[in-house]
Backbone as JSON, one array per atom type, in Angstrom:
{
  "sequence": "XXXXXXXXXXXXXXXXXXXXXXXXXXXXXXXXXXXXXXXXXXXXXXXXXXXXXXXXXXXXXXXXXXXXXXXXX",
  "N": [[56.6, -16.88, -42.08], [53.72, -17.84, -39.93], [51.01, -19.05, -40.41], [48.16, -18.2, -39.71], [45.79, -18.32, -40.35], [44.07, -21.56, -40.05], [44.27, -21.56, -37.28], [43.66, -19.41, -35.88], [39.74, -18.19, -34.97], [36.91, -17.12, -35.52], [34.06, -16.47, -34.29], [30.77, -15.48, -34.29], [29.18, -16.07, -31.71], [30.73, -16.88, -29.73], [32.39, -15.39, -26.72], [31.7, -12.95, -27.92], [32.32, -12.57, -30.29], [35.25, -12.15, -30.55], [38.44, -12.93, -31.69], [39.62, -16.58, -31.5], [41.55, -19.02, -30.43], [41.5, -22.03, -32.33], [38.87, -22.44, -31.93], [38.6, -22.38, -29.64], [37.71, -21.26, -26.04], [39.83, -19.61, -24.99], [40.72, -15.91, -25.88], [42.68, -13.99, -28.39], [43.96, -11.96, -27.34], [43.63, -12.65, -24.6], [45.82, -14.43, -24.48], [48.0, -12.82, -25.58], [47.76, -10.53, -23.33], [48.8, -12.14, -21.31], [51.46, -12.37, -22.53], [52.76, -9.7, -23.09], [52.67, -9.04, -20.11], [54.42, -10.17, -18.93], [55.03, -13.46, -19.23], [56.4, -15.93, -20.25], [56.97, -17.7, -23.27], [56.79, -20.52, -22.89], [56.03, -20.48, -19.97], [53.44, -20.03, -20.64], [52.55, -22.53, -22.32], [53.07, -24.09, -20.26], [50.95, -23.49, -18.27], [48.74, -23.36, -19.61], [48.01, -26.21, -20.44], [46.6, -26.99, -23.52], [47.62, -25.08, -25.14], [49.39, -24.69, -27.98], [52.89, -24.28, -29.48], [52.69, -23.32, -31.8], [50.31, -22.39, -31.58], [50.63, -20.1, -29.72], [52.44, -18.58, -31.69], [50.84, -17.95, -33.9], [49.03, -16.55, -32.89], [50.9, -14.12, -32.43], [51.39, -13.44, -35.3], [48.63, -13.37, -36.16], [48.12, -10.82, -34.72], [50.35, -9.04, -35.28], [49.64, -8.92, -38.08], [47.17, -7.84, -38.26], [48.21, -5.44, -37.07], [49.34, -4.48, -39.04], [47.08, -3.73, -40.99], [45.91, -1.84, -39.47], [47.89, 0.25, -40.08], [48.01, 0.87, -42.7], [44.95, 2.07, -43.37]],
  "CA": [[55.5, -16.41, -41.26], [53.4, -18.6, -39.5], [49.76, -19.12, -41.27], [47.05, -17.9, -38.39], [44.31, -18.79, -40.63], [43.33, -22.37, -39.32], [44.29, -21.29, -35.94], [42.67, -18.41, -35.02], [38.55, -18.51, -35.27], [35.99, -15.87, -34.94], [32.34, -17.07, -33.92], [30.09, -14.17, -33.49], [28.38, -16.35, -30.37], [31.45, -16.97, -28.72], [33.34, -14.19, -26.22], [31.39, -11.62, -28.23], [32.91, -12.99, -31.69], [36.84, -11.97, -30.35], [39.11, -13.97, -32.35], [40.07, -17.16, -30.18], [42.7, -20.01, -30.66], [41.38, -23.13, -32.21], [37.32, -22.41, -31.68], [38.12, -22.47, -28.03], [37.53, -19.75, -25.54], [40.92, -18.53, -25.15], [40.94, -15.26, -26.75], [44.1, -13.68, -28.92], [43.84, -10.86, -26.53], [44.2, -13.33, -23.75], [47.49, -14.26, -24.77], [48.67, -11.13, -25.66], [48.18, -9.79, -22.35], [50.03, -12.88, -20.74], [52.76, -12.42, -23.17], [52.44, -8.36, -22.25], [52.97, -9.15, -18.42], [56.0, -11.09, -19.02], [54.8, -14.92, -18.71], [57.6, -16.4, -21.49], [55.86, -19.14, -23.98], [57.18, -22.23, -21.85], [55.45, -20.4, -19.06], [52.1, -19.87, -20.69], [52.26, -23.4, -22.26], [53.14, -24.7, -19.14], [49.69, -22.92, -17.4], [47.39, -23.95, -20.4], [48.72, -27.17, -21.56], [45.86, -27.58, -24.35], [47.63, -24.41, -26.31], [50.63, -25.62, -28.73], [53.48, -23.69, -29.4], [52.32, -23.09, -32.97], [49.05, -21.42, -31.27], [51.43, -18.39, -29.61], [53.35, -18.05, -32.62], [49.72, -17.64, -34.56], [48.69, -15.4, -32.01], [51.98, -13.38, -32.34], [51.38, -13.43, -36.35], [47.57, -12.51, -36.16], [48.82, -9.47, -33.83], [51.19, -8.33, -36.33], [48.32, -8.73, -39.73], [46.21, -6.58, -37.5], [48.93, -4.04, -36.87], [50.17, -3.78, -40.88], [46.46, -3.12, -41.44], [45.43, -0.71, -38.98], [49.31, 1.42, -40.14], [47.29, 0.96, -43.97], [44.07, 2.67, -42.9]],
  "C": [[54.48, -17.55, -41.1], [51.73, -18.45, -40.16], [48.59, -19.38, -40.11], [45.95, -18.69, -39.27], [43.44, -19.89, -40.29], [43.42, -22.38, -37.96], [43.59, -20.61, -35.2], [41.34, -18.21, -35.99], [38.05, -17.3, -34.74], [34.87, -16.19, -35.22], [31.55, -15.8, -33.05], [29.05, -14.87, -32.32], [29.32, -16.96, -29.3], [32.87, -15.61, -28.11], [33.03, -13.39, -27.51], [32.42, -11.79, -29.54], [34.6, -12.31, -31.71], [37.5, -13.15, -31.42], [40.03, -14.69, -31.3], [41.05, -18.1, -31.1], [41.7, -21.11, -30.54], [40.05, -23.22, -31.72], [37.32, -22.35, -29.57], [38.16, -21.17, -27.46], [38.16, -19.02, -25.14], [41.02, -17.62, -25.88], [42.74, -14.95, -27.51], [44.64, -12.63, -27.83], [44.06, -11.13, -25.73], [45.49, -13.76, -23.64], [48.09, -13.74, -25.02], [49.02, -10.44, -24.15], [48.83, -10.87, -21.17], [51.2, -12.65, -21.06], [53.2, -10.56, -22.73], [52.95, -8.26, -20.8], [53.62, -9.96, -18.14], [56.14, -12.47, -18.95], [55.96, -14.9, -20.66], [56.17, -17.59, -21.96], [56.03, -20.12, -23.07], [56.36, -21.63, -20.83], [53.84, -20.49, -19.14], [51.79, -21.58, -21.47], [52.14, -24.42, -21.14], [51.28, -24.53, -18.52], [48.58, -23.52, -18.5], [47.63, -24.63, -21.55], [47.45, -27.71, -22.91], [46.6, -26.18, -25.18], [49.02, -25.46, -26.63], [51.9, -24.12, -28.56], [53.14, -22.95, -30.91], [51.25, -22.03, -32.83], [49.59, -20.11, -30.52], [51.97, -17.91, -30.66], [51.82, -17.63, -33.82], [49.01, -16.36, -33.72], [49.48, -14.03, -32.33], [51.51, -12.69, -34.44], [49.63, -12.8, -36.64], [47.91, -11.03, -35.75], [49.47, -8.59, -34.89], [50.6, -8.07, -37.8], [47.95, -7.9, -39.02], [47.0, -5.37, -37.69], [48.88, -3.06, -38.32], [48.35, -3.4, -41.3], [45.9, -2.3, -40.85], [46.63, 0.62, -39.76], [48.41, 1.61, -42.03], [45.84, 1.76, -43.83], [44.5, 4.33, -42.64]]
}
């Protein structure tokens, strides 16, 4: 499993403290709903060549911590 923690950032003065990729203003939520509406990784790296491939697969791995603790709740 891929280790979100230096990847994804949460700054309560940026995009309303969302958790983004890498302090920048791409949210996780942003790539979610690319990946959601069928853009493949090569397609969404292609469109916003400053993410990595490491930064979807952190995305994908945040997504899934979130899940296992909302199903714990």
């Amino acid at each position: 499993m891929v280790d979100y923690t230096k990847i994804i950032t949460i700054e309560p003065g940026k995009r309303t403290g969302k958790p983004c990729i890498r302090g920048m203003r791409i949210t996780v939520y942003d790539v979610l709903d690319y990946m959601a509406s069928g853009m493949s990784h090569d397609e969404i790296l292609h469109d916003f060549t400053y993410l990595t491939k490491n930064d979807l697969l952190s995305v994908l791995a945040f997504a899934a911590d979130q899940n296992k603790r909302l199903m714990i709740l």
